[in-house]
MARPAGU-134615 format. One record per residue: residue in three letters; x, y, z of N, C-alpha, C, CB in turn. Coordinates in steps of 0.2 Angstrom, whole numbers, padded with zeros to 4 digits, always signed. Glycine has a CB too. Example, Ala and Ser with C-alpha at 12.3 -4.5 7.8 and 13.67 -1.06 7.14 Angstrom:
REM MARPAGU-134615
Ala+0066-0028+0039+0062-0022+0039+0066-0016+0039+0057-0022+0045 Ser+0064-0011+0035+0068-0005+0036+0064+0000+0039+0070-0003+0029 
REM end
This chain:
REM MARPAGU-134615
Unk+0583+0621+0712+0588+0626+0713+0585+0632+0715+0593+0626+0707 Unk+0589+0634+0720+0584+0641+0722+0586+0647+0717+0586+0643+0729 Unk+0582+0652+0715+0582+0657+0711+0583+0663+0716+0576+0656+0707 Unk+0588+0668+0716+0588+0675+0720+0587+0681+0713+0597+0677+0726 Unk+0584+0687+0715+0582+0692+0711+0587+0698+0715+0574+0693+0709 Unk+0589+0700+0713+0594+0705+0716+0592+0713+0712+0602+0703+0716 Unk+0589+0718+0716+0589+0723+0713+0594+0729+0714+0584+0724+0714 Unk+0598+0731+0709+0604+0735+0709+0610+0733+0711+0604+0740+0712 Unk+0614+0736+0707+0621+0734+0703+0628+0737+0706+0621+0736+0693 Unk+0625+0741+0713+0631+0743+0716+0635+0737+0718+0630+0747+0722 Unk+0639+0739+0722+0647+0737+0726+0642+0731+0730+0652+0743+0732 Unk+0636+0731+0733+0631+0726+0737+0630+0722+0733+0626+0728+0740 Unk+0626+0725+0729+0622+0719+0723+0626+0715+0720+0618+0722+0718 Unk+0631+0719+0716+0636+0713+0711+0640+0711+0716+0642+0717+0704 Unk+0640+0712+0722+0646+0707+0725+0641+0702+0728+0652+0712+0733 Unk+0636+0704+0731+0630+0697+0731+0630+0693+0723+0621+0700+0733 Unk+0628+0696+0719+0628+0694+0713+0633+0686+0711+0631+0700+0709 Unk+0638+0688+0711+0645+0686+0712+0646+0679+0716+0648+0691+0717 Unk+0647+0681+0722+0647+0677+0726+0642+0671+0725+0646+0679+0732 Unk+0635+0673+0725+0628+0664+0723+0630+0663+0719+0618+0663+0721 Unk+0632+0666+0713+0633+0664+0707+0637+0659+0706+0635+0668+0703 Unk+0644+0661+0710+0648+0656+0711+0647+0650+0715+0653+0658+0712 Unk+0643+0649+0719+0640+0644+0721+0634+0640+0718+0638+0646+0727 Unk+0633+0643+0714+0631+0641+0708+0620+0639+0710+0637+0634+0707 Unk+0618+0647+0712+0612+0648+0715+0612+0654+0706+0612+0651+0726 Unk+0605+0652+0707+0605+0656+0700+0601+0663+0701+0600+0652+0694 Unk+0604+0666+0697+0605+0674+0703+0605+0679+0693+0618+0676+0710 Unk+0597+0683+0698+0597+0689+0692+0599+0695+0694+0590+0691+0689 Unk+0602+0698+0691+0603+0705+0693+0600+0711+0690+0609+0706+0694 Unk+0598+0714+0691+0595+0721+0688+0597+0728+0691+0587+0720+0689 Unk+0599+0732+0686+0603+0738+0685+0599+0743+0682+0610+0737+0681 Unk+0594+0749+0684+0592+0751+0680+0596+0755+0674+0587+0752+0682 Unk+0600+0757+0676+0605+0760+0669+0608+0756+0667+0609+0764+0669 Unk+0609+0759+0659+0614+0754+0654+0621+0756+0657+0614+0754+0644 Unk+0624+0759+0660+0631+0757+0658+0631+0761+0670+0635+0763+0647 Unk+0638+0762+0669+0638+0764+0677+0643+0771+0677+0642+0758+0682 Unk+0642+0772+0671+0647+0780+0670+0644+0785+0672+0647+0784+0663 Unk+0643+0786+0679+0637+0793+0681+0643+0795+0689+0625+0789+0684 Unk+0642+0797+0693+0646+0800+0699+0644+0795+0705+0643+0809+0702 Unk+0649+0794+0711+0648+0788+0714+0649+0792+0721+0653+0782+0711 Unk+0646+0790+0727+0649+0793+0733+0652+0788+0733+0645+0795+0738 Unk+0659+0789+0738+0663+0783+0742+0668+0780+0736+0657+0776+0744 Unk+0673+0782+0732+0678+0781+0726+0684+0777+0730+0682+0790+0721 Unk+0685+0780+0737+0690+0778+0741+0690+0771+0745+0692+0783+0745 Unk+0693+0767+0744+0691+0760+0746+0697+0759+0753+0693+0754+0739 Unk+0694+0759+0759+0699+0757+0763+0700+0751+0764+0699+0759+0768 Unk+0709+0748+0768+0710+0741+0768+0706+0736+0771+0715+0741+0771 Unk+0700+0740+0776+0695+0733+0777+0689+0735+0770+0689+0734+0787 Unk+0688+0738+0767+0684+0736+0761+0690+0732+0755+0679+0742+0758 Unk+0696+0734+0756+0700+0728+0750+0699+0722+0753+0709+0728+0748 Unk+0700+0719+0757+0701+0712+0762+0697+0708+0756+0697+0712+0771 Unk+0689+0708+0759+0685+0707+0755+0688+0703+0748+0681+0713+0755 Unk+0689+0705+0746+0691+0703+0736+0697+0700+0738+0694+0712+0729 Unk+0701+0700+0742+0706+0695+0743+0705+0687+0745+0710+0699+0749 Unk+0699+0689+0748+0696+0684+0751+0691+0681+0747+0692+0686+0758 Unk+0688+0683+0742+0684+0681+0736+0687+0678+0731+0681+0686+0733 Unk+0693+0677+0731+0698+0678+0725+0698+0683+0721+0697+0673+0721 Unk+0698+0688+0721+0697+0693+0715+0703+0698+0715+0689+0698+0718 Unk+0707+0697+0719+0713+0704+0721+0716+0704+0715+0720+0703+0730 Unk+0718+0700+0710+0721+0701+0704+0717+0707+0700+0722+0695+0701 Unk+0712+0703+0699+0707+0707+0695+0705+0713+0696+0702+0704+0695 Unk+0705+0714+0705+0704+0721+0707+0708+0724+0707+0701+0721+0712 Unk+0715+0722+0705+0721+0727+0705+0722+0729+0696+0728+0722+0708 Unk+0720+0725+0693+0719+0728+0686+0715+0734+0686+0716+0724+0681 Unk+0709+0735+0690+0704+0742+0690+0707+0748+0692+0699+0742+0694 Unk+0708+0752+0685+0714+0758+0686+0711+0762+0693+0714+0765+0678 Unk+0717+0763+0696+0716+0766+0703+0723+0769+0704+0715+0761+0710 Unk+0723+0772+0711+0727+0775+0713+0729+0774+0721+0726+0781+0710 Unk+0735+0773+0723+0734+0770+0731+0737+0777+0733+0740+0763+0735 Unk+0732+0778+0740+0734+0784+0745+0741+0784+0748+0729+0783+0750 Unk+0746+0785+0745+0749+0788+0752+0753+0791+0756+0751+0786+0753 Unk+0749+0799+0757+0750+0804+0758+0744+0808+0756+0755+0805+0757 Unk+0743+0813+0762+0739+0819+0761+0741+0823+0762+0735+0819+0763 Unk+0738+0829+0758+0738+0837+0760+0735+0839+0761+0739+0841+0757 Unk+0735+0846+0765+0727+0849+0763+0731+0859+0762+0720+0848+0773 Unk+0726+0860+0759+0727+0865+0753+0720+0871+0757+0723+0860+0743 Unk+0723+0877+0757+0719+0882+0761+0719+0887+0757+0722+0883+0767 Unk+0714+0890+0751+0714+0896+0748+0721+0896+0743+0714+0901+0754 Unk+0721+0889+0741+0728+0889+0738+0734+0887+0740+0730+0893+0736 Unk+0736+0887+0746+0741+0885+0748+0741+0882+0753+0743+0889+0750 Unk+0747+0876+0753+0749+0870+0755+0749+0870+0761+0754+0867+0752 Unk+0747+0869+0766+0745+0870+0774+0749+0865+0778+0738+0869+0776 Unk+0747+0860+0774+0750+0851+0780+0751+0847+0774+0743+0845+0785 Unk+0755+0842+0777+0759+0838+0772+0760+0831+0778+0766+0842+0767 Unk+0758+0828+0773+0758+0819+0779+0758+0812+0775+0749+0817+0784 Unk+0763+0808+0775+0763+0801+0774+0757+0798+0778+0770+0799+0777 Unk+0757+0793+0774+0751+0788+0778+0754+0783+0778+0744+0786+0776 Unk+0755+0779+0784+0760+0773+0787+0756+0767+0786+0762+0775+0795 Unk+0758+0764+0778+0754+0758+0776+0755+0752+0782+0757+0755+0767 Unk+0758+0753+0786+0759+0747+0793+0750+0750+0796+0769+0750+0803 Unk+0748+0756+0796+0742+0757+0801+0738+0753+0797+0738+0764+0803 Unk+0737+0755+0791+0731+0751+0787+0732+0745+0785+0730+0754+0780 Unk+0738+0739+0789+0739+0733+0789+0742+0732+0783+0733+0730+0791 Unk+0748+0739+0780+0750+0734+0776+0748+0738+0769+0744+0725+0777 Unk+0741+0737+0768+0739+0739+0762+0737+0747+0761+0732+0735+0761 Unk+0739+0752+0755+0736+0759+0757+0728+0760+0754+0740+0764+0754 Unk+0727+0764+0757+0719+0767+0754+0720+0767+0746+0716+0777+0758 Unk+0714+0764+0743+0716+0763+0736+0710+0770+0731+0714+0752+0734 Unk+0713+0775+0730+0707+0779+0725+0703+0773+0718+0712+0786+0721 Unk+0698+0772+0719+0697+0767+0713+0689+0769+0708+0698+0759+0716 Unk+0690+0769+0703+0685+0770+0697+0679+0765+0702+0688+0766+0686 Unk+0674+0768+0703+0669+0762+0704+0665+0761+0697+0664+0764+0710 Unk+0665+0763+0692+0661+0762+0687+0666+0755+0685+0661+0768+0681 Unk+0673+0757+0685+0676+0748+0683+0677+0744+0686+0682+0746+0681 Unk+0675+0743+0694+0673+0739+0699+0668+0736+0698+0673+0742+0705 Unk+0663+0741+0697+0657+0738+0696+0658+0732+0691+0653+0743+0695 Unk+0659+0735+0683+0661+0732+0679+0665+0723+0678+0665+0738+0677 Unk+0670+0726+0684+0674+0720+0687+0670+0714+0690+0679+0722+0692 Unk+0665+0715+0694+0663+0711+0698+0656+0708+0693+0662+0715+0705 Unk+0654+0713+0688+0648+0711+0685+0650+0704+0677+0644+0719+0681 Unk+0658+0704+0677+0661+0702+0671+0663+0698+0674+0666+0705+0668 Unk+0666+0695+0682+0668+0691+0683+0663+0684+0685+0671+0693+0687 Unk+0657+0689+0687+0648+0685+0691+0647+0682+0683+0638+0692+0694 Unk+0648+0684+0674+0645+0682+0668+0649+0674+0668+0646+0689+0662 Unk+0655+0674+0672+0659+0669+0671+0654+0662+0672+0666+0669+0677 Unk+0651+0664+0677+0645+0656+0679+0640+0658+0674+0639+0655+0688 Unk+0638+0652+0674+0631+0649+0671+0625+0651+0673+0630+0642+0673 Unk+0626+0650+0679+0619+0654+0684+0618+0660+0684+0618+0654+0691 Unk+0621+0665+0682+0621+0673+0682+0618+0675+0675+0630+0675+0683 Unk+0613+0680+0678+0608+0681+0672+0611+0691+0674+0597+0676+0673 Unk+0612+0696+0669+0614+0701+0670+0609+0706+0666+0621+0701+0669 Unk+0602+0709+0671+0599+0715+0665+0602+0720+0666+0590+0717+0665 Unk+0604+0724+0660+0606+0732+0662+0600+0735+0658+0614+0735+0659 Unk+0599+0742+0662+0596+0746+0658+0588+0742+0660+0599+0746+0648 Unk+0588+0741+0665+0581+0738+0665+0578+0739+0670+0580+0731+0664 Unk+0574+0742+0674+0570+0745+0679+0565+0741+0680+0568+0751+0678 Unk+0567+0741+0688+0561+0735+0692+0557+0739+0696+0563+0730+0697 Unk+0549+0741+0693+0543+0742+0697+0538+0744+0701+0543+0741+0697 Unk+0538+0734+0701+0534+0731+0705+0539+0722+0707+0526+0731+0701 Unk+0535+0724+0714+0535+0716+0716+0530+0710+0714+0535+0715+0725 Unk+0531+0705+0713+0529+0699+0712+0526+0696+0719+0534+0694+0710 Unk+0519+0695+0720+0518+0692+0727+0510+0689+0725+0518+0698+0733 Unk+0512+0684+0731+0506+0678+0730+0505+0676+0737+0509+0670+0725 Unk+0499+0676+0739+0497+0673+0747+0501+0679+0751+0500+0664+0749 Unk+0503+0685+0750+0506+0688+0754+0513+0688+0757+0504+0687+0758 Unk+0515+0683+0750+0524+0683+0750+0525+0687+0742+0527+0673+0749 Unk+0530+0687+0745+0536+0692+0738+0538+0686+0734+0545+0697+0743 Unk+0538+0684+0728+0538+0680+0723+0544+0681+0717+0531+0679+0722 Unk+0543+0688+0717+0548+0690+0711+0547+0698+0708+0546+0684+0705 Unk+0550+0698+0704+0549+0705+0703+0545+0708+0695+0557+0709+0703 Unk+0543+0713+0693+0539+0714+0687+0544+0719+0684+0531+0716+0689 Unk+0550+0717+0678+0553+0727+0677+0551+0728+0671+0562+0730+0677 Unk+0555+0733+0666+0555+0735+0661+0563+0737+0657+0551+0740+0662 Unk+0563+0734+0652+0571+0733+0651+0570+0734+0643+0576+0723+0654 Unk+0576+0735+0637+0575+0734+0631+0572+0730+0629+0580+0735+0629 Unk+0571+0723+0630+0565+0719+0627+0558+0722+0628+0565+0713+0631 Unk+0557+0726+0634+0550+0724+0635+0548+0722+0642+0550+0718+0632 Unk+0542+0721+0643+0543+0719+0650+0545+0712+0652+0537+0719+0653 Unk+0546+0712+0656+0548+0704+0661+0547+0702+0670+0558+0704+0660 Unk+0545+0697+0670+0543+0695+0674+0549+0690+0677+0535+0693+0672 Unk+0551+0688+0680+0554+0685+0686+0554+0682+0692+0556+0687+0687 Unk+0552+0675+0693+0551+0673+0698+0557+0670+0703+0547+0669+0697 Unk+0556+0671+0708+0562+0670+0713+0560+0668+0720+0567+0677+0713 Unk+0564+0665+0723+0562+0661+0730+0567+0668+0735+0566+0651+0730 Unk+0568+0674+0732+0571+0677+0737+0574+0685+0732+0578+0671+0740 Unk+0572+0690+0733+0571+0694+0732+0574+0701+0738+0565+0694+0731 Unk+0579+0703+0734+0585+0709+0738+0587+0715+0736+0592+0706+0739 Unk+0584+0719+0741+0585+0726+0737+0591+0729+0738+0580+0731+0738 Unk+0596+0730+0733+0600+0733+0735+0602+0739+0729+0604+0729+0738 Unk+0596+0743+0730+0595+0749+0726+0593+0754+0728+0592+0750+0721 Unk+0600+0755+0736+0603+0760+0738+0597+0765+0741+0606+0762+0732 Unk+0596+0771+0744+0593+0774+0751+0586+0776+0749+0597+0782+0752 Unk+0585+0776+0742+0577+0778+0740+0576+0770+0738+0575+0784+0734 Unk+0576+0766+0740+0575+0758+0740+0566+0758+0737+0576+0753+0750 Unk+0566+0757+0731+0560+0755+0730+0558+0748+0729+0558+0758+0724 Unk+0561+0744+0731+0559+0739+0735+0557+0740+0740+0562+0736+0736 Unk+0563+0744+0745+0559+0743+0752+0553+0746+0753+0562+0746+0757 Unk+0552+0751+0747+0545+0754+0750+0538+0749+0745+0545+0765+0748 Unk+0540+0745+0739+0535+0742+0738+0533+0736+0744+0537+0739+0730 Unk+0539+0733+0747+0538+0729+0752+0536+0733+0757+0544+0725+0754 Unk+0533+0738+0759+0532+0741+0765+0537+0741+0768+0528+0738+0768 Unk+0540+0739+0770+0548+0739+0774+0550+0745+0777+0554+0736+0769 Unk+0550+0745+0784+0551+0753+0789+0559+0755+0787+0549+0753+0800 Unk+0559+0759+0788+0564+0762+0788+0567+0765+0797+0564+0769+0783 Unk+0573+0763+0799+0573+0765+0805+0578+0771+0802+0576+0760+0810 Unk+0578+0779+0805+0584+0781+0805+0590+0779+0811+0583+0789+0805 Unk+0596+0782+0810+0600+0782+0813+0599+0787+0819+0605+0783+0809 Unk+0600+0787+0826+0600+0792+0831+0606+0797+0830+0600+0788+0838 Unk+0612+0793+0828+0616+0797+0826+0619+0797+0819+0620+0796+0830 Unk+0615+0802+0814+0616+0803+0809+0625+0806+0808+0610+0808+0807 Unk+0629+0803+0802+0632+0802+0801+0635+0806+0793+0632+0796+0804 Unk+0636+0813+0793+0636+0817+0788+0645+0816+0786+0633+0824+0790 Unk+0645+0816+0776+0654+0815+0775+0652+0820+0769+0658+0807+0772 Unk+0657+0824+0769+0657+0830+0762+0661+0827+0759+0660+0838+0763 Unk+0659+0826+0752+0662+0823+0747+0661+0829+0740+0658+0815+0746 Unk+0665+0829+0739+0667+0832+0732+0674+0829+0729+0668+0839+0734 Unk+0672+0830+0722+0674+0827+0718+0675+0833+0710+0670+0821+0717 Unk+0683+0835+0711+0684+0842+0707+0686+0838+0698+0692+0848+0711 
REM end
């Protein structure tokens, strides 16, 4: 049975997580923090990123993660209310923009992946180095509450996010975007 090492426990990784698991590919995931209580870019989920969970079976589950649906905006100028707009759940097919906890998404998805057998879950544990033999990537080397641990896997996936230390233990280039794509996010 093939083994995958997945590094980080965002919305990518546990939803990869998830998914082999449930096919029943045996899948580690590693998070280097214990818990996911810290600040998140991206809280707002649009209706092409709900689809997804509908399609996974998960929309129950992901309707238990306290949120809030969008529907209507303002905008606010030195205090004062400027515009005021409905948002026509027919454009968003239906569904509105859902404000949601990603700390209990995450949570959701890591609780639902513990449901298989195959799903092995480190939190609080930080991966390194890579594992490599003849010039292949083999598995990873971290550091978790036990101790160290070693990990061997037939497939290795970083998805810990823009400073990827994976990608850079794998050498792996980075292309930028020609058209960088800047979003102001604040969160009062």
């Amino acid at each position: 049975m093939a083994r995958v090492a997945i590094v980080g426990a965002g919305p990518g990784g546990a939803v990869l997580a998830f998914l082999l698991a449930r096919r029943g590919v045996e899948v580690e995931l590693f998070e280097r923090q214990q818990d996911f209580e810290r600040e998140f870019r991206g809280e707002v989920m649009l209706p092409g990123g709900l689809e997804p969970f509908a399609e996974m079976g998960l929309w129950d589950e992901l309707m238990a993660v306290p949120h809030v649906a969008i529907r209507e905006m303002r905008l606010y100028l030195r205090g004062r209310k400027r515009a005021e707009a409905p948002l026509d759940p027919d454009f968003f097919g239906g569904r509105p923009p859902l404000w949601m906890s990603q700390p209990g998404l995450l949570e959701m998805l890591v609780r639902e992946a513990q449901r298989f057998p195959s799903f092995t879950f480190h939190r609080n544990t930080s991966v390194g180095a890579l594992l490599e033999e003849n010039g292949r990537t083999v598995g990873v080397r971290a550091r978790g509450p036990e101790g160290d641990l070693e990990v061997r896997a037939d497939l290795v996936v970083g998805a810990d996010g823009r400073t990827s230390l994976v990608r850079r233990r794998a050498h792996l280039e980075v292309r930028d975007d020609p058209m960088p794509m800047d979003v102001v996010w604040v969160k009062l």
